[in-house]
Residue frames as qw, qx, qy, qz and C-alpha x, y, z in Angstrom:
[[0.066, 0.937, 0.272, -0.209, -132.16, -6.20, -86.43],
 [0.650, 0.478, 0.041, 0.590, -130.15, -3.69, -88.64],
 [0.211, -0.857, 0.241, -0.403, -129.51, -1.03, -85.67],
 [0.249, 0.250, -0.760, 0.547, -128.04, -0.79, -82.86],
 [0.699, -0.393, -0.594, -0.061, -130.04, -2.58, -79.77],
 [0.417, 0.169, -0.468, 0.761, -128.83, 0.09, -76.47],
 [0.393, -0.748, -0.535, -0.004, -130.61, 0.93, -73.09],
 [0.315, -0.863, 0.239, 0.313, -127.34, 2.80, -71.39],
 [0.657, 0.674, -0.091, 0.324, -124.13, 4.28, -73.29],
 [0.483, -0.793, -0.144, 0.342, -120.91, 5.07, -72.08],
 [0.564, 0.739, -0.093, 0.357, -118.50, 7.30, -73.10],
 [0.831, -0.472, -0.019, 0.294, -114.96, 7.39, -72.49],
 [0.500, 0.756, -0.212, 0.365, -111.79, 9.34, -72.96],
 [0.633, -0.015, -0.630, 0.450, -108.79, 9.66, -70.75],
 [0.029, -0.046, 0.389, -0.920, -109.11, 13.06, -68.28],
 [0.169, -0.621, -0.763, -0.062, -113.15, 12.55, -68.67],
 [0.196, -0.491, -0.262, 0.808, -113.17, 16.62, -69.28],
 [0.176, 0.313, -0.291, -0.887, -113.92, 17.48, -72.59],
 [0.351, 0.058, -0.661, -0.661, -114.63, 15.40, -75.41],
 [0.125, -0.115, -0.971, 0.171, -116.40, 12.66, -72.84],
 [0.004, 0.489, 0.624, -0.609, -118.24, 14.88, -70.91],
 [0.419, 0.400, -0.125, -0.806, -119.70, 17.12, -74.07],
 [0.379, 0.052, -0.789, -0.481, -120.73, 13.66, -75.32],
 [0.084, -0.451, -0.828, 0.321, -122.48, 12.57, -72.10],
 [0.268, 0.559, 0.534, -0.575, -124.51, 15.95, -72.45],
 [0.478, 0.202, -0.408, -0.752, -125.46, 16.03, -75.83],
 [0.421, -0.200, -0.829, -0.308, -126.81, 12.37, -75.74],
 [0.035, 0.353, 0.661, -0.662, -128.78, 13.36, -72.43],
 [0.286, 0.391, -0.217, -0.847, -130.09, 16.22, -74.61],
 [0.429, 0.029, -0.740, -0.517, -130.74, 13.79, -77.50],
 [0.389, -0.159, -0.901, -0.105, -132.05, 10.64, -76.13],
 [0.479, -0.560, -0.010, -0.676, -133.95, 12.33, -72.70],
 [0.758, -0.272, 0.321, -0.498, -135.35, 9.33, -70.59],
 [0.958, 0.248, -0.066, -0.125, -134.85, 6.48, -72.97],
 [0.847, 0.294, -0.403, 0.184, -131.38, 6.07, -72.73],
 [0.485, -0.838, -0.034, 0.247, -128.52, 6.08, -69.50],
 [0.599, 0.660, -0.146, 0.430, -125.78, 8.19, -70.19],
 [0.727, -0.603, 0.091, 0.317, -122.69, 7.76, -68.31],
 [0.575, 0.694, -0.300, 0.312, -118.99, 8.97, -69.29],
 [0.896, -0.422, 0.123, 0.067, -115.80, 8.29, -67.60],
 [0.358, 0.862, -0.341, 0.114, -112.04, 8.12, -67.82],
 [0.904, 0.034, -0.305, 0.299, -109.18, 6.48, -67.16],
 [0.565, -0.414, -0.429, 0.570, -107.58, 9.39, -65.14],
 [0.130, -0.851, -0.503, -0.078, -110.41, 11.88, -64.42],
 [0.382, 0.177, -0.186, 0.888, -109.44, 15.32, -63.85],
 [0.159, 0.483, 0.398, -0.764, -111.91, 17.98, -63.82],
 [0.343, 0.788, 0.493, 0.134, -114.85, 19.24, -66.30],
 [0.359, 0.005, 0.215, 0.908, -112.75, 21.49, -68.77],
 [0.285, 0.581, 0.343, -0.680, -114.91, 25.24, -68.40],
 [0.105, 0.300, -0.600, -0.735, -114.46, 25.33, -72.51],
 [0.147, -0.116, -0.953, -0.236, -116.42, 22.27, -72.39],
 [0.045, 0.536, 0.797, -0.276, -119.00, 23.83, -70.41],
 [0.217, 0.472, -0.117, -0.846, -119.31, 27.13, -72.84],
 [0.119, 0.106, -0.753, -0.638, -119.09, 25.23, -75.66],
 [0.204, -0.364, -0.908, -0.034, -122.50, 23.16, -74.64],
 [0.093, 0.629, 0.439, -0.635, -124.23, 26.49, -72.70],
 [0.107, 0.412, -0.250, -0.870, -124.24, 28.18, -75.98],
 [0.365, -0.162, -0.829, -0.391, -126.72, 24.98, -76.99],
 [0.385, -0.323, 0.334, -0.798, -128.08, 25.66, -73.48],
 [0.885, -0.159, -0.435, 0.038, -127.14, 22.24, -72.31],
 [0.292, -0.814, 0.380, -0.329, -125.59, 22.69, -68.77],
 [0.831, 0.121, -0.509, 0.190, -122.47, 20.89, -67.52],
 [0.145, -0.689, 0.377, -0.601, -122.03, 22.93, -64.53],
 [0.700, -0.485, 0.305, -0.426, -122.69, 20.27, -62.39],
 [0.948, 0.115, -0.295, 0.041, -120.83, 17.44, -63.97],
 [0.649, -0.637, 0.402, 0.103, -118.06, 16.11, -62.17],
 [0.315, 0.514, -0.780, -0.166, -114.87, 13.76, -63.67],
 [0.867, -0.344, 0.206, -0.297, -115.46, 10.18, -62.87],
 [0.036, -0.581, 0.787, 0.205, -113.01, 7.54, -63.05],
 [0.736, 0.024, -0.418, -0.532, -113.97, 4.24, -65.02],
 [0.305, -0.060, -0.936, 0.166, -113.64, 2.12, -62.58],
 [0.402, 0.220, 0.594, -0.662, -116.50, 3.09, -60.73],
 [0.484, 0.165, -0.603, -0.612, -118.47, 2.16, -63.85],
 [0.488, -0.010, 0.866, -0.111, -120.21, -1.35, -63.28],
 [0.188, 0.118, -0.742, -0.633, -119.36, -2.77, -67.03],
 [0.042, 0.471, 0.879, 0.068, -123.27, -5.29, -66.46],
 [0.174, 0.601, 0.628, -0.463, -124.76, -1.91, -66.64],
 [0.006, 0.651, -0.204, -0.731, -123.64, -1.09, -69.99],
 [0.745, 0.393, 0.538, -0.019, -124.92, -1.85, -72.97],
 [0.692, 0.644, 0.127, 0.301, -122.69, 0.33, -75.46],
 [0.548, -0.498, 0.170, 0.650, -118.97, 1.77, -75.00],
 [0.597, 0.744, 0.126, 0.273, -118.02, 4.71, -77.22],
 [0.707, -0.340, 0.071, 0.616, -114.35, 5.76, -77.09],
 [0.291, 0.948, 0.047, 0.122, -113.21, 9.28, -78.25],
 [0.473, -0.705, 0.334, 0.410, -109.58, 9.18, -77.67],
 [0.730, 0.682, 0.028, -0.023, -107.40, 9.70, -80.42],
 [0.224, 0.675, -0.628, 0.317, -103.67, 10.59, -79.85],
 [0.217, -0.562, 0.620, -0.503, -104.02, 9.12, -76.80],
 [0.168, 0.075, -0.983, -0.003, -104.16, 5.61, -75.09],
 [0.505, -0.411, -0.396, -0.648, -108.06, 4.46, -74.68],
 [0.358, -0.462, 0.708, -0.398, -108.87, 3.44, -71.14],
 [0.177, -0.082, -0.974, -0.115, -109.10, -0.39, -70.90],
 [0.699, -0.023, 0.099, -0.707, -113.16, -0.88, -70.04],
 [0.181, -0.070, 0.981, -0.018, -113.72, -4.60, -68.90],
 [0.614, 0.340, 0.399, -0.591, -117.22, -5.40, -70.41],
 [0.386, 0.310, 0.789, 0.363, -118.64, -7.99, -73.13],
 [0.307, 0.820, 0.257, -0.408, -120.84, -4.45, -74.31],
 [0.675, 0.559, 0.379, 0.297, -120.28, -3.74, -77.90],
 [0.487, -0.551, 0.139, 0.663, -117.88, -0.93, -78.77],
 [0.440, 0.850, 0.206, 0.206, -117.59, 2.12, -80.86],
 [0.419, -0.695, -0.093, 0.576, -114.82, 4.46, -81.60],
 [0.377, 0.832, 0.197, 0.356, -114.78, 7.63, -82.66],
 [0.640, 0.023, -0.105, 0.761, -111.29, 9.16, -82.83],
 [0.009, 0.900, 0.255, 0.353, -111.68, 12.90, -82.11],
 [0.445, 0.297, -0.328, 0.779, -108.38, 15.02, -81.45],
 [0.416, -0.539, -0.629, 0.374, -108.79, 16.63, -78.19],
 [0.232, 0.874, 0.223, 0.364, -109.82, 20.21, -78.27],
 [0.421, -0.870, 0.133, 0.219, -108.03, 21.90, -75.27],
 [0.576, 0.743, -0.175, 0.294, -104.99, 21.90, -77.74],
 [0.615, -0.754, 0.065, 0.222, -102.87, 21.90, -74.04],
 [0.686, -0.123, 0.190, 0.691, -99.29, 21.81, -76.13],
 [0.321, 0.545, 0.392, 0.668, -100.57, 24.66, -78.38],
 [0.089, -0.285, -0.226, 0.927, -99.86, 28.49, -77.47],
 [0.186, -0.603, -0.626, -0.459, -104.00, 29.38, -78.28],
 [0.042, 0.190, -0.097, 0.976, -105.75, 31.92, -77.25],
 [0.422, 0.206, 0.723, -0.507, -109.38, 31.22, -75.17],
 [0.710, 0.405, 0.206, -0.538, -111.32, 32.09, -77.89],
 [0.592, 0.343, -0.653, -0.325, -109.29, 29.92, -80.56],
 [0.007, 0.062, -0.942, 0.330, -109.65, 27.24, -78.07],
 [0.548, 0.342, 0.601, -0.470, -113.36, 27.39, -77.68],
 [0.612, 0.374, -0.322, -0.618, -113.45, 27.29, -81.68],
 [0.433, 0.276, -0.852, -0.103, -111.78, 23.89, -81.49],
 [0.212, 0.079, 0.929, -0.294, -114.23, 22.95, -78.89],
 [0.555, 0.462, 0.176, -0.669, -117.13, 24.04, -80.68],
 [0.440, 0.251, -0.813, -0.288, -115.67, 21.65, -83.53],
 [0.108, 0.184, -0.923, 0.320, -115.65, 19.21, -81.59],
 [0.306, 0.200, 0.510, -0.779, -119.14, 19.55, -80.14],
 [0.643, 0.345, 0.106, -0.676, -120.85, 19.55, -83.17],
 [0.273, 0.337, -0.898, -0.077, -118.59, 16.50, -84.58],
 [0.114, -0.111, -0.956, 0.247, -119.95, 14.41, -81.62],
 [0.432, 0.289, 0.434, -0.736, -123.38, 15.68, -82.28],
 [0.455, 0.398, -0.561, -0.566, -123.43, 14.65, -85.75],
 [0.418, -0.017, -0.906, -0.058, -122.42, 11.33, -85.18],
 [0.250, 0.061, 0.687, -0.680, -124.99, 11.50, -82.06],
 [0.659, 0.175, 0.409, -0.606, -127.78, 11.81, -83.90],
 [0.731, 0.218, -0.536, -0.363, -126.97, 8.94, -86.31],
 [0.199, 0.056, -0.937, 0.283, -126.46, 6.73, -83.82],
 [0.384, 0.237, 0.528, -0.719, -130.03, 7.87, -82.60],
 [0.592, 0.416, -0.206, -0.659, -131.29, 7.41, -85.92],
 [0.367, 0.379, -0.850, 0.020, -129.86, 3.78, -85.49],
 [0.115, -0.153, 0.924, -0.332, -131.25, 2.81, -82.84],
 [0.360, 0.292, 0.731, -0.500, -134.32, 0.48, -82.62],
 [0.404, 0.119, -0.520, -0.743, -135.44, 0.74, -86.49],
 [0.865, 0.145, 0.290, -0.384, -138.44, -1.59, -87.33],
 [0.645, 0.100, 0.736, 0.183, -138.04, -5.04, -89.10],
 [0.347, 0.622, -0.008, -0.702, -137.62, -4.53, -92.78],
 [0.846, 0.446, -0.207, -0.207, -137.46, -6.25, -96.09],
 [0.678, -0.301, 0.596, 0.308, -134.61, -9.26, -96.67],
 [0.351, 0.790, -0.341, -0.370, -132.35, -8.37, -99.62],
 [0.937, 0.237, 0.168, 0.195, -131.44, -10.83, -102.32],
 [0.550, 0.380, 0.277, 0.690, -129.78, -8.59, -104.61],
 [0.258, -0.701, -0.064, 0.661, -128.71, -5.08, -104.61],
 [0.474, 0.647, 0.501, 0.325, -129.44, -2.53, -107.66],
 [0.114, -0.679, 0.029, 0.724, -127.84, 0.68, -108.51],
 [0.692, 0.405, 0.422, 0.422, -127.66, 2.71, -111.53],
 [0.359, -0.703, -0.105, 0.605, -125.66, 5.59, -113.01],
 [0.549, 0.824, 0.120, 0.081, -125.18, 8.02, -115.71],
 [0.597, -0.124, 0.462, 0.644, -121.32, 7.76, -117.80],
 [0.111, 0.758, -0.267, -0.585, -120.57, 10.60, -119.99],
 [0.339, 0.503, -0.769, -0.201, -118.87, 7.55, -122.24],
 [0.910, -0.095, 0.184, -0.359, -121.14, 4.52, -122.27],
 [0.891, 0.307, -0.336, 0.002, -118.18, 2.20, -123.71],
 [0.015, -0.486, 0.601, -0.634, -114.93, 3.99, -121.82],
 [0.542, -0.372, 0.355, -0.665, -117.40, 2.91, -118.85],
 [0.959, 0.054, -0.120, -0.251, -118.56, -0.62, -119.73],
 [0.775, 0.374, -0.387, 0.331, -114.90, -1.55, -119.88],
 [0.068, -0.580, 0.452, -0.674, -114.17, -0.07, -116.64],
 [0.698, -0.311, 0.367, -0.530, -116.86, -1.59, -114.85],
 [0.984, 0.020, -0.008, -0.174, -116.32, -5.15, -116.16],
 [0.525, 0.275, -0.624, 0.508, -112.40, -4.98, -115.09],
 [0.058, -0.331, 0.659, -0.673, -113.37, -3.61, -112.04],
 [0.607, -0.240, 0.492, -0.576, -116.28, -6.39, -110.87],
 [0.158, -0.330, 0.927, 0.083, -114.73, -9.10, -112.69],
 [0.532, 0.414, 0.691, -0.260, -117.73, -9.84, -115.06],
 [0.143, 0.054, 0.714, 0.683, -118.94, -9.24, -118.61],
 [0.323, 0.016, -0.048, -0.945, -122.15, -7.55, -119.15],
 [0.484, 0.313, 0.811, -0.100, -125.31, -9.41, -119.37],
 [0.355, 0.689, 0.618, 0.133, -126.89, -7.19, -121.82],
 [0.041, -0.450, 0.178, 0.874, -126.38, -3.52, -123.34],
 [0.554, 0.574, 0.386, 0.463, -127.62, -1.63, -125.96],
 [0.392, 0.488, 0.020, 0.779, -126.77, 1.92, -127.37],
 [0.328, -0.688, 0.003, -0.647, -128.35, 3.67, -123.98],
 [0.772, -0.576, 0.212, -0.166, -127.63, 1.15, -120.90],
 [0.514, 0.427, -0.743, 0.038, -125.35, -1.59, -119.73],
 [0.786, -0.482, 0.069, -0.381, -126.45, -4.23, -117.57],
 [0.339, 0.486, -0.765, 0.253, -123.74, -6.22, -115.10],
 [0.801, -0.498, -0.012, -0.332, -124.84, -8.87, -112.51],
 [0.254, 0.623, -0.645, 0.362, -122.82, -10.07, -110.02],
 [0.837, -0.204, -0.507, 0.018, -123.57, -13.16, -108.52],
 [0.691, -0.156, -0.453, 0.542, -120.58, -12.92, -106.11],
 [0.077, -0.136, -0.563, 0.812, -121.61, -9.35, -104.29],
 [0.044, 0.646, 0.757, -0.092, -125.32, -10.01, -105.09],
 [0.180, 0.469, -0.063, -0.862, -125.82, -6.51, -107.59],
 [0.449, 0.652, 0.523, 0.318, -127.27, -5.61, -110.41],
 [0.110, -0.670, -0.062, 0.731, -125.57, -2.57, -111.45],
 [0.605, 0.665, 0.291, 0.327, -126.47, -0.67, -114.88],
 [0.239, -0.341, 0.194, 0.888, -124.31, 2.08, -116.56],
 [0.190, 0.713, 0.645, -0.198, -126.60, 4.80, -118.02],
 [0.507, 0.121, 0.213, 0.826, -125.57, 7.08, -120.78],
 [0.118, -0.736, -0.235, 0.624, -125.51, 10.59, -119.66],
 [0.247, -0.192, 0.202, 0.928, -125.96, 12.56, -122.85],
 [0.157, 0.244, -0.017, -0.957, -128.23, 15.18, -122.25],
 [0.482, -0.170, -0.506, -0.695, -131.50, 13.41, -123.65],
 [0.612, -0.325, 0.344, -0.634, -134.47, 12.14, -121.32],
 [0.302, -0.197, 0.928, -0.091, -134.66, 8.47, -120.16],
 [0.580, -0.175, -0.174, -0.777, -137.56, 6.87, -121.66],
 [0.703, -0.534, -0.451, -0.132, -138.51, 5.42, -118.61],
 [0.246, 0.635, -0.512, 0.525, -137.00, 7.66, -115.80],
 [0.877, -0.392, 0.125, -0.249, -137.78, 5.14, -113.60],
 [0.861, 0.359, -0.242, 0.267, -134.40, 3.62, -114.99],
 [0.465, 0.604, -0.385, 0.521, -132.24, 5.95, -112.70],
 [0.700, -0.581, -0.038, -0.413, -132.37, 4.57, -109.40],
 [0.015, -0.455, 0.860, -0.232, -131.28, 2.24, -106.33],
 [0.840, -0.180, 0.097, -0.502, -133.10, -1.11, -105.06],
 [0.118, -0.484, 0.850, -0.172, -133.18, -4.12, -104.04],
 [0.533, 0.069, -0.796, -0.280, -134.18, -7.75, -104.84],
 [0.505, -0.285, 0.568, -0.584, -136.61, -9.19, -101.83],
 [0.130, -0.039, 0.990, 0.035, -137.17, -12.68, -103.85],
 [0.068, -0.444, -0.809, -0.379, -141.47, -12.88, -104.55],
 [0.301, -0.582, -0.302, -0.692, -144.52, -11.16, -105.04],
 [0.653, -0.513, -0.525, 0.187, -145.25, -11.86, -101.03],
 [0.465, -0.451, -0.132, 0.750, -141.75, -10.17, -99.52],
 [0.148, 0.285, 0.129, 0.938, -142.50, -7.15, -102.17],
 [0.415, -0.647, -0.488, -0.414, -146.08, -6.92, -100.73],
 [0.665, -0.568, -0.428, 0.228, -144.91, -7.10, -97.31],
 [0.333, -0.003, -0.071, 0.940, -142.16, -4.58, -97.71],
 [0.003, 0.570, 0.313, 0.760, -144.90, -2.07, -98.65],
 [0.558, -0.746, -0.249, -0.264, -146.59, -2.55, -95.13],
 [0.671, -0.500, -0.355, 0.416, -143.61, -2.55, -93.46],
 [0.165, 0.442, 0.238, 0.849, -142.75, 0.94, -95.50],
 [0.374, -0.668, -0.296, -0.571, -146.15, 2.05, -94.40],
 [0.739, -0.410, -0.475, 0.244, -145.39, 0.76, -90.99],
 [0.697, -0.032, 0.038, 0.715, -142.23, 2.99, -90.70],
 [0.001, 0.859, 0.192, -0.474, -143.37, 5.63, -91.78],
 [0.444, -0.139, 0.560, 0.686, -141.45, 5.70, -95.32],
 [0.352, 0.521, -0.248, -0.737, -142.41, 7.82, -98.01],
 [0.610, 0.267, 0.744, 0.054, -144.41, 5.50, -100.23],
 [0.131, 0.479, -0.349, -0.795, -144.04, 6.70, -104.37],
 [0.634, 0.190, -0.555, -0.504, -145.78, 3.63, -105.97],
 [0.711, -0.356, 0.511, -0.327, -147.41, 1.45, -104.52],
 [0.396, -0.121, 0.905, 0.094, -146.71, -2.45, -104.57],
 [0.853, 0.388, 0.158, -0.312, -147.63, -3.75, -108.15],
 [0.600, -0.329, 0.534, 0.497, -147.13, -5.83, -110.85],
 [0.166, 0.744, -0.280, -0.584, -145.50, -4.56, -113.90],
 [0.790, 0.216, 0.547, 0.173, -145.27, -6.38, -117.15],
 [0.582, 0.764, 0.033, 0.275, -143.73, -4.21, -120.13],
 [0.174, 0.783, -0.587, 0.109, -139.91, -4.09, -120.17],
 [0.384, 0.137, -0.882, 0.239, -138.79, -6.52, -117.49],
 [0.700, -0.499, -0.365, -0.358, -141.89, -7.97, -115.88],
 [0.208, 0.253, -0.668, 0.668, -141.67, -7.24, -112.22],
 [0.633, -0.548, -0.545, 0.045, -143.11, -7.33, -108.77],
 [0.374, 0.217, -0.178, 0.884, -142.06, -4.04, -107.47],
 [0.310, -0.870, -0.351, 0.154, -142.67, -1.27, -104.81],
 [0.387, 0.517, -0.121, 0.754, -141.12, 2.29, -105.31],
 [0.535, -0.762, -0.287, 0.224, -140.06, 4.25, -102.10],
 [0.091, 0.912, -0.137, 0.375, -138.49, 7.54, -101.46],
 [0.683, -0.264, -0.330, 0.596, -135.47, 7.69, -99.10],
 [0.317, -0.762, -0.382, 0.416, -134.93, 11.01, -97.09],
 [0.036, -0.635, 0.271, 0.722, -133.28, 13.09, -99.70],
 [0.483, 0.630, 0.029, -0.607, -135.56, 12.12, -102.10],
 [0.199, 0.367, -0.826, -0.378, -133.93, 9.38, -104.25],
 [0.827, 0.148, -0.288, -0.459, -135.81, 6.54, -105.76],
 [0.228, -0.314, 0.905, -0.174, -135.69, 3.22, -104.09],
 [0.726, 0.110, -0.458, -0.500, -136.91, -0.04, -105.95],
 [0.439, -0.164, 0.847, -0.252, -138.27, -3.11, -104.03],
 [0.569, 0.455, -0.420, -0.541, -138.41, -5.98, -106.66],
 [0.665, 0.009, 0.740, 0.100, -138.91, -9.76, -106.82],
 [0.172, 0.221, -0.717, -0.638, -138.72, -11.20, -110.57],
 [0.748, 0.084, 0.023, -0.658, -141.78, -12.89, -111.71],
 [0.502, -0.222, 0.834, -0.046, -141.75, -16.90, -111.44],
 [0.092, -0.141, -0.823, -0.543, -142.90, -19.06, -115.17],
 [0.111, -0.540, -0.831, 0.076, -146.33, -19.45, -113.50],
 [0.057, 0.629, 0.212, -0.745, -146.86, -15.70, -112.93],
 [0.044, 0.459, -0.407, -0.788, -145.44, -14.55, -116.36],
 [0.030, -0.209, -0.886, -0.413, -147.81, -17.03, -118.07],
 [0.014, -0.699, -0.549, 0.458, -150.73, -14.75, -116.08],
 [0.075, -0.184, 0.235, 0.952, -149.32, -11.57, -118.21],
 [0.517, 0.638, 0.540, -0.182, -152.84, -9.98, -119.59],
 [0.518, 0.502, 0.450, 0.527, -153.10, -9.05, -123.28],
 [0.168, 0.905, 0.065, 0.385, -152.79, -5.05, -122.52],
 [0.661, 0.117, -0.348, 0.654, -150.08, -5.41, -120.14],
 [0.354, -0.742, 0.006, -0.569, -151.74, -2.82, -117.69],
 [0.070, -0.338, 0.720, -0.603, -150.13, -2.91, -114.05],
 [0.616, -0.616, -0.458, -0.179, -151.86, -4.89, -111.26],
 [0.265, -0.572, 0.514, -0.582, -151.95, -3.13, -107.93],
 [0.517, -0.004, -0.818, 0.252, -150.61, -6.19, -105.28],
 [0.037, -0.146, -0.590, 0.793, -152.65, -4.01, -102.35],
 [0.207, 0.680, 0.701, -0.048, -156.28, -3.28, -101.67],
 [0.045, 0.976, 0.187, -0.099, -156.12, 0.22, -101.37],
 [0.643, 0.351, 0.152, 0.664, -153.36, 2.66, -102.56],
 [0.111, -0.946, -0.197, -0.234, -154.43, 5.70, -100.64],
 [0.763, -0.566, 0.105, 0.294, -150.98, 5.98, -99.27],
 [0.698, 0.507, 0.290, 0.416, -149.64, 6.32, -102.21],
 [0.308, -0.846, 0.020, 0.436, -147.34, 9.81, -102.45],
 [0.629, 0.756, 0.089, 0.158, -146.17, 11.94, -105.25]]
C-alpha cells in the first residue's frame, strides 16, 4: 500500500506539555474513533495553559489532559511514533512501530523575555504547523489500491527551448530522443521518466493535452483498470479510458488531481494492437459506459 497502515499514534516530546499534547488533541479532533491517540514524554511536567488557549480558540479542550511519562506507554500498543522535539534530546521509545519526526521548535520560548500574548502567537504557530502536517498524514492513511507505474511523465514550458535542452541533457545524463522546433523529448531508462521540455512562447499548444503529468501502467488492461480504480476512489475522471491513435498511439486515461492538473495514465500500444489502427483513426472508448466522464 502507498500510505501509511495506523490504528493508534503516539506522540512524543520531552516535558509532554505543549507541542505533544496540542498534537494528541488535534488528531483526537481529526481522526475521532478511528484512531488511539496517546502522547507522552520523557520527563512529563504539566499541560502548558498556552497550550490549552491555543487549542480552546479551535474549541478543542485540553483542560483535562494530564503529562504522562513514556514509560507507562506499552510500545505493542502502538502502531506509529511521531517525535516533535527539536533542540532537544527525543525520548528513547522502545518499539518495532514505525517512526516519524517532525522537528518543531518549542513554543513556550522559556529562555526568551516574551510577553503572554507573544507567547501564545508562537503557540498558535505551532498549532497550526502540527495541524497541517495532521491532516496529511490523515490524508495518508488507508488510500485504496492503485495503478503500478512503469514510467513517470512530466512536462514543462522553457522560455528558451535550446538554453533548456542542453540543461536538461547535462543534468539527466541523456540525449534527447526526439525534438522539433516546439518540444523536446528525454527518456530515462535509469529513473524510469519521460520528461518533455515545452516551448513557452506565448502561442497555443496544438494539442493542450501536451502540458501535463502521468504515468506509464504497461497495457491496455492496467490502463482500463486504473479507470475503475479512479472511479473507485473517487478521482475526478476527465477522459475516460481509450484508445488513441493520431500522434503517438496510446492506451490512455486522463484524471484530474485536486488542484486541477492533468494526470495521464498510459500503456504504449503492442505491434498486434497498432496493426488494429482503423482507417479514420477515431478514438476507441476501452469502457462500456463513459457516464462518469467529467469536464
Amino acid at each position: 500500500m502507498p500510505g501509511l497502515s495506523f490504528d493508534s499514534v503516539l506522540f512524543l516530546c520531552v516535558a509532554n506539555s505543549a507541542r505533544s499534547q496540542m498534537a494528541e488533541g488535534l488528531a483526537r479532533d481529526l481522526f475521532g474513533e478511528q484512531v488511539r491517540v496517546q502522547s507522552a514524554g520523557s520527563q512529563p511536567s504539566r499541560v502548558n495553559p498556552l497550550a490549552i488557549q491555543a487549542l480552546a480558540e479551535l474549541d478543542i479542550d485540553l483542560s483535562s489532559h494530564a503529562s504522562t511519562s513514556v514509560q507507562e506507554v506499552d510500545p505493542e500498543a502502538i502502531d506509529l511514533v511521531i517525535t516533535l522535539c527539536a533542540e532537544e534530546v527525543c525520548p528513547v521509545f522502545l518499539s518495532s512501530a514505525p517512526r516519524l519526526h517532525w522537528p518543531l521548535q518549542d513554543p513556550d520560548r522559556k529562555h526568551e523575555d516574551l510577553t503572554d500574548e507573544e507567547r501564545l502567537a508562537h503557540f498558535r504557530v505551532a498549532r497550526d504547523q502540527i495541524r497541517g502536517r495532521l491532516e496529511v498524514l490523515a490524508a495518508l492513511r488507508a488510500i485504496p489500491v492503485g495503478p503500478d507505474p512503469r514510467e513517470f511523465h512530466a512536462s514543462i514550458r522553457v522560455p528558451d527551448l535550446a538554453r533548456a535542452a542542453r540543461f536538461y541533457a547535462w543534468l539527466l545524463g541523456v540525449p534527447p530522443k526526439e525534438w522539433t522546433h516546439r518540444y523536446v523529448t528525454f527518456v530515462s531508462e535509469a529513473l524510469r521518466t519521460n520528461f518533455v521540455l515545452l516551448v513557452d512562447d506565448g502561442r497555443t499548444l496544438h494539442q493542450d493535452t501536451l502540458y501535463h503529468l502521468g504515468i506509464d501502467v504497461g497495457t491496455r488492461a492496467a490502463v482500463i483498470q486504473a479507470q475503475h480504480r479512479a472511479k473507485a476512489a473517487d478521482w475526478p475522471i476527465h477522459k475516460p479510458a481509450r484508445t488513441t491513435w493520431r500522434g503517438t498511439p496510446l492506451h490512455e486515461l486522463w484524471l484530474k488531481d485536486p488542484g486541477g492538473n492533468l494526470i495521464e495514465i498510459y500503456a504504449r500500444l503492442t505491434d498486434a494492437e497498432l496493426a488494429e489502427m482503423p482507417d479514420d483513426k477515431e478514438p476507441w472508448f476501452l469502457v462500456a459506459t463513459d457516464t462518469e466522464t467529467t469536464s
